[in-house]
C-alpha positions as a printed Julia matrix, in Angstrom:
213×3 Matrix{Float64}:
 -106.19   -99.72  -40.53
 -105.35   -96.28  -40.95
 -107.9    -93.26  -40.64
 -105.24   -91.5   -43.41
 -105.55   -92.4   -46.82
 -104.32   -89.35  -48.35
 -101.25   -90.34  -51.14
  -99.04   -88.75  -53.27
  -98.52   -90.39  -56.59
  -95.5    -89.4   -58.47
  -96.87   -89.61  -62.29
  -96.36   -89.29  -65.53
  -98.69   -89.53  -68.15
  -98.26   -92.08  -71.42
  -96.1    -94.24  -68.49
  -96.69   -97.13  -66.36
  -98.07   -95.15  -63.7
 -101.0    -94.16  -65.98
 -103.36   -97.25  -65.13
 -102.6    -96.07  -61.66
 -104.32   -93.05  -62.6
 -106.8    -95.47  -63.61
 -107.72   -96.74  -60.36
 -107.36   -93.63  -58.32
 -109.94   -92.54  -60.56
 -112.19   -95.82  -59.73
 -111.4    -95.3   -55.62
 -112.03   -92.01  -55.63
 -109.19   -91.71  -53.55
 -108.11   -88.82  -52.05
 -104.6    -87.82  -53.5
 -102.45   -85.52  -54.94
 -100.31   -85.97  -58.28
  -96.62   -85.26  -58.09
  -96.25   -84.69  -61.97
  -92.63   -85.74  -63.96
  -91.75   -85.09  -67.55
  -90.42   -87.85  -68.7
  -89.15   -86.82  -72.03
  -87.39   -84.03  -69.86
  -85.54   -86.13  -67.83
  -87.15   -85.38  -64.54
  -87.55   -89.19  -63.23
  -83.27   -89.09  -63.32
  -83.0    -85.9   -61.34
  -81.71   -85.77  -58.16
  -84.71   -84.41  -56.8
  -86.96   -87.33  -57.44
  -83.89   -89.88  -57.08
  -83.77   -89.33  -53.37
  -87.7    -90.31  -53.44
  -87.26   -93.35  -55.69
  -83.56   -94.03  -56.39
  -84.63   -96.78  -59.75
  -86.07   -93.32  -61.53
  -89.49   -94.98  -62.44
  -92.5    -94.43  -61.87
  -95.54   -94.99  -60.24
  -94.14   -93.97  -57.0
  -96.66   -93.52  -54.02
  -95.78   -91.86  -50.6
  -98.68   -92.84  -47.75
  -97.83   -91.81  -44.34
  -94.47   -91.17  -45.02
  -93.72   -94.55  -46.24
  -92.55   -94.76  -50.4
  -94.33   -97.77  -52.47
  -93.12   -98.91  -55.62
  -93.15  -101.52  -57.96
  -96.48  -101.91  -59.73
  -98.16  -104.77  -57.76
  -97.43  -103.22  -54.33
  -98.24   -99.89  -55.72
 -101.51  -101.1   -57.19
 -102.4   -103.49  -54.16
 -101.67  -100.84  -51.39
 -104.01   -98.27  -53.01
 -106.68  -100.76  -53.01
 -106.28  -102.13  -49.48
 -106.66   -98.35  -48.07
 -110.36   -98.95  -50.16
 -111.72  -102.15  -48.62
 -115.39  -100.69  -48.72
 -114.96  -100.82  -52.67
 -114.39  -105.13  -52.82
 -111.22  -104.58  -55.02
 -108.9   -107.19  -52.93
 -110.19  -110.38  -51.7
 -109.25  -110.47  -47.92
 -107.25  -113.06  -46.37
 -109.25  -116.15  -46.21
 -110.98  -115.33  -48.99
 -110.47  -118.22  -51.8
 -109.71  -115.36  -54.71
 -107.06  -114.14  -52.08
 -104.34  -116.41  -53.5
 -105.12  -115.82  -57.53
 -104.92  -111.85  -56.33
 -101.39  -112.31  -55.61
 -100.41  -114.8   -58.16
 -101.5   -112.22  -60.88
 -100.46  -109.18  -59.5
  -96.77  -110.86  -59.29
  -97.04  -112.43  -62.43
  -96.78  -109.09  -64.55
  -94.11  -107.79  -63.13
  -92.19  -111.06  -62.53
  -92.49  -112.83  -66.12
  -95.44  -110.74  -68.17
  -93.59  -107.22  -68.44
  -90.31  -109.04  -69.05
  -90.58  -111.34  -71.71
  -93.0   -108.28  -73.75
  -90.06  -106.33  -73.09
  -87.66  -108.87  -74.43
  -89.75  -109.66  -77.32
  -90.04  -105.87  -77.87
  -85.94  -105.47  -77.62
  -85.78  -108.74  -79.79
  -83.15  -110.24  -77.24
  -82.09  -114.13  -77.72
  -84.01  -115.88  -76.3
  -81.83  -117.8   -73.65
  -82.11  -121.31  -71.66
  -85.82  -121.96  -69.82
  -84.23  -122.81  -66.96
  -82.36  -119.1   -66.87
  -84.78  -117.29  -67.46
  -87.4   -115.59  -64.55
  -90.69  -116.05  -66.88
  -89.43  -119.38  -69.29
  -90.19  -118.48  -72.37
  -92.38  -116.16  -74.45
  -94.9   -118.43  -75.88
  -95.71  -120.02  -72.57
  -96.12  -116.53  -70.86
  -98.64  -115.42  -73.38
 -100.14  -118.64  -73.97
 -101.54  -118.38  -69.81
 -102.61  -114.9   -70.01
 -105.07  -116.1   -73.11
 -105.85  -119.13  -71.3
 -107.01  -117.1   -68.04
 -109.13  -114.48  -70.19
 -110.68  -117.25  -72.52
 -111.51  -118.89  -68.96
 -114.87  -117.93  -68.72
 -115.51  -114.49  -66.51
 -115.34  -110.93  -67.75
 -112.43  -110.31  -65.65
 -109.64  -111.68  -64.58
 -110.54  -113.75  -61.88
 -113.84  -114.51  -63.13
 -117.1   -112.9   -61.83
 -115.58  -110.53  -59.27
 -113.62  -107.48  -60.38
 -110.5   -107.21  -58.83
 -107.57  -104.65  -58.46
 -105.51  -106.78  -60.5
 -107.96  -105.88  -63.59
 -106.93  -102.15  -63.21
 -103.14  -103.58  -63.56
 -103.8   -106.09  -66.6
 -106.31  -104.63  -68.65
 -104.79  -101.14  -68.67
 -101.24  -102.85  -69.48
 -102.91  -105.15  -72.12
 -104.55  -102.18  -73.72
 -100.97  -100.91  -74.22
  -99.6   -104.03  -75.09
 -102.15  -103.92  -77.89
 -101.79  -101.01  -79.07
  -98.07  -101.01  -79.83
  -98.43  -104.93  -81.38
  -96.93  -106.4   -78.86
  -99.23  -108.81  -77.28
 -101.55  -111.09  -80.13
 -104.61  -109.47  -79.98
 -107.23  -112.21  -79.71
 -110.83  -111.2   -79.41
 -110.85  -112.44  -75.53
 -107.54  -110.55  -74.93
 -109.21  -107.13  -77.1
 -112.36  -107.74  -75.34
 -110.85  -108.09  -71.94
 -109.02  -104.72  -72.74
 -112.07  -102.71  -73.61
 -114.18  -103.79  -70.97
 -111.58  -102.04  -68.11
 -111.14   -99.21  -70.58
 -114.56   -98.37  -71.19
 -114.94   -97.59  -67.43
 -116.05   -94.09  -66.0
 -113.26   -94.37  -64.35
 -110.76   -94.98  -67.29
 -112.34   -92.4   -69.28
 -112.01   -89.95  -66.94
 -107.87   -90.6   -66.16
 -107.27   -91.36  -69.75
 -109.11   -87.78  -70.72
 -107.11   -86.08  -67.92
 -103.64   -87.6   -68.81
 -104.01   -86.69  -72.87
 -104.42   -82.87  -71.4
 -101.4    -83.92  -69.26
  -99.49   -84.79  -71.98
 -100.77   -81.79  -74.1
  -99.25   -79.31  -71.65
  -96.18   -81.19  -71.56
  -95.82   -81.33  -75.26
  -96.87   -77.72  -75.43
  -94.05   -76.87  -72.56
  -96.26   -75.49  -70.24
């Protein structure tokens, strides 16, 4: 592994990259914030366009090499961290349900809320990339009502820092039911030192921003 660890996360706050934010916080990991204005524009600038040409973010830059997409951005963070238990190495049993979950958000969680949210047709199962709505949501409540405080159970995992901050969203705009293991399950990752701290940060954040400083 690397003796480096030093990132640059390209961030915005009141965005997806926020729960990234989130687990920065809980590494402790030694970074450095490349801050965009969304409501400005900045993520379609050419400036940050040649770093991540889909103008989203979280974006992360490690050695030169760019990460994106939320599961690869959330799992490499993590993996530079192995002293903190966050990922389940390979051969570890939880290894497998780590990946499953990380892909599942981005891969059918994020886009059926998003079509829900849009209220698009709903088209053919068989067509679609997550099935259909109800089934989506109806395994995320299933895995929370499952027994464990977290995702996975027992063990915390990275994949909390990617679900619980999401769901917290997802509650908060009415767009995921908000059962009490689902509101619960949200809490618990936002009541963290670490989530108070980045949350607390990112509202002065988006203070400034407002305030166009």
């Amino acid at each position: 592994m690397t003796t480096n660890r030093f990132v640059t996360l390209f961030h915005a706050p009141n965005s997806r990259s926020a729960g990234v934010r989130v687990l920065i916080e809980e590494l402790q990991a030694d970074h450095e914030l490349q801050v965009l204005d969304l409501r400005a524009g900045q993520q379609r600038e050419a400036s940050y366009l040649a770093v991540n040409p889909m103008g989203k973010v979280p974006a992360l830059l490690h050695n030169g090499v760019l990460v994106t997409e939320q599961a690869a951005v959330y799992l490499h963070l993590a993996e530079l961290y192995p002293e903190r238990g966050l990922v389940p190495p390979v051969g570890d049993p939880l290894r497998g349900a780590l990946l499953r979950w990380l892909v599942f958000y981005g891969s059918c969680f994020e886009p059926a809320m998003t079509d829900r949210a849009l209220k698009r047709a709903d088209c053919e199962p068989s067509w679609s990339p997550y099935g259909d709505f109800d089934r989506v949501v109806g395994l995320v409540q299933r895995q929370l009502e499952a027994g464990g405080p977290w995702l996975l159970g027992e063990r915390l995992t990275v994949a909390d820092f990617l679900w619980g901050h999401a769901l917290a969203d997802m509650l908060a705009f009415d767009m995921m039911p908000a059962t009490p293991a689902v509101q619960a399950y949200a809490a618990r990752l936002r009541s963290r030192p670490a989530a108070q701290r980045a949350l607390a940060l990112d509202a002065e954040l988006a203070a400034r921003q407002a305030a166009g400083s």
